[in-house]
C-alpha positions, 0 to 999 in steps of 0.5 A: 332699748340700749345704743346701736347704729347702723351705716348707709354707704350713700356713694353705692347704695348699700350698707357699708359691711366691713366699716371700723367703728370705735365706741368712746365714752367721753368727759370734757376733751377726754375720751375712753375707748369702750369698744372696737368693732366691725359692721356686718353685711347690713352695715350693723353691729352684731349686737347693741353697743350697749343693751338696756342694762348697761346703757347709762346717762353721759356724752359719747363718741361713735368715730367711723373710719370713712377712708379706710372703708372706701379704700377697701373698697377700691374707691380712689380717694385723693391725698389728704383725704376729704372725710378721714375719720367721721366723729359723731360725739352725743349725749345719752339723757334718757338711760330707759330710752333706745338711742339709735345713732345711725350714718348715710356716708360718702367719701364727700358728705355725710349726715346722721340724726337720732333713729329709732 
């Protein structure tokens, strides 16, 4: 149980290893930084982001630097860029339930759903 999340690179096909993920609690327009961390090579963080005793119910904030992956990769992205930051706000109602949160991205279009 807990919260984790995963990272799909849709534009190469692979998981996005070395993407910047920031963990925010959030309250109304406020948001808490609770954590900075960076994907590993299968696109996932080394461990939850919160594990079964400290995930609580309350509205969170998962923000996905998309730019400054693709650019690290050498992804010609134009000025402004289309997807900068990618900011997936949610809610944890069930404090017993896993709450997988995971991302399919490209420079151009990203989706996410509740995993499992």
């Amino acid at each position: 149980m807990g919260l984790s999340t995963h990272v799909l690179d849709t534009m190469n096909g692979c998981p996005a290893a070395g993407m910047e993920v920031a963990l925010y609690a959030t309250d109304g327009d406020a948001a808490t930084l609770i954590k900075r961390l960076v994907l590993n090579h299968d696109g996932r963080t080394d461990a939850p982001l919160f594990d079964n005793a400290s995930l609580r119910t309350g509205t969170y904030r998962l923000r996905f630097d998309v730019a400054g992956y693709f650019k690290a990769r050498g992804v010609q992205l134009p000025e402004p860029n289309f997807l900068n930051q990618v900011s997936l706000d949610f809610g944890i109602a069930h404090a017993d339930q896993h709450y997988h949160v995971p991302l399919l991205v490209s420079p151009w279009s990203y989706s996410t759903y509740r995993g499992s």
